[in-house]
Every structure is written in C-alpha cells, then in structure tokens.
N, C-alpha and C positions, 0 to 999 in steps of 0.2 A: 397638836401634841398627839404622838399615836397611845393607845391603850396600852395596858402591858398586857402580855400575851400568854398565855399556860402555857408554859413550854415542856409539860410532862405529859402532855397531853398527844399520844403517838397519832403518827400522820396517818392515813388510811387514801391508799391509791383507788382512782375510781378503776374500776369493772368497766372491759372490752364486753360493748355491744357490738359482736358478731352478727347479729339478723342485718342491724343496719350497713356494720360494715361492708360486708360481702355483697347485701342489694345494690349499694354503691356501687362497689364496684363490678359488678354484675349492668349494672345499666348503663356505666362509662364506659366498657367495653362495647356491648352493644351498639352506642350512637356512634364510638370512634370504627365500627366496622361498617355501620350503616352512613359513614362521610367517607370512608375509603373505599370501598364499593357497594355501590346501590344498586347493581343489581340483582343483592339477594333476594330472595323471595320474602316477602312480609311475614308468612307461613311458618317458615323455619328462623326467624327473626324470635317469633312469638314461642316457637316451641324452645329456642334457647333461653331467652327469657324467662319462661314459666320454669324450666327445667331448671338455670340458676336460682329461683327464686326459692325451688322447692330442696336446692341443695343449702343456701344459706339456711330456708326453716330447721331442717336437721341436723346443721351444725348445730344452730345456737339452741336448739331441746338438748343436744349432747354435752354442748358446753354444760347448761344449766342443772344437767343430772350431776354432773361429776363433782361441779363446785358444793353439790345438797352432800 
C-alpha cells in the first residue's frame, strides 16, 4: 500500500550545478580531441584544460551571485 502523499506541498526543481556541468564537459571534449588527434602537444592539452576549468569556476561563482 503506498502512503498518502501531501499534495499541497509544492515541488521544488533541483539547482544546475554548473562547476560540474561544464568540467564535464570540459573533459569530454578534451579526451574526444585527444582520440581524434594525438598529436597535440600535452602542453596545450593542459592549458585548455586548466583554462576550461577556470572558465566553469566563474560561471558557477556568477551563477551563485545572481541566484543570492
């Protein structure tokens, strides 16, 4: 038997984490350039990487400012 359930009780959508999102896809990018040609240099690998990484960080402080 299921419970009965508050139904006055309004739904609340979860909150886009942005940090995570974007490092995602920040790093799926990465591997699928680093299978489709290897011979980028590790170098500039790492500075796209650090570089996506530091552009997700400052989305998600901006997201986090707007939503306060």
């Amino acid at each position: 038997m299921r419970p009965d359930i508050d139904r006055t009780e309004r739904r609340r959508a979860h909150r886009t984490d942005w940090m995570a999102l974007l490092s995602g896809v920040v790093f799926i990018a990465a591997g699928i350039v680093f299978i489709s040609d290897p011979s980028v240099p590790p170098l500039v690998m790492f500075i796209i990487l650090v570089g996506g990484l530091g552009f997700s960080g400052l989305v998600a402080i901006l997201v986090k400012a707007v939503r306060r």
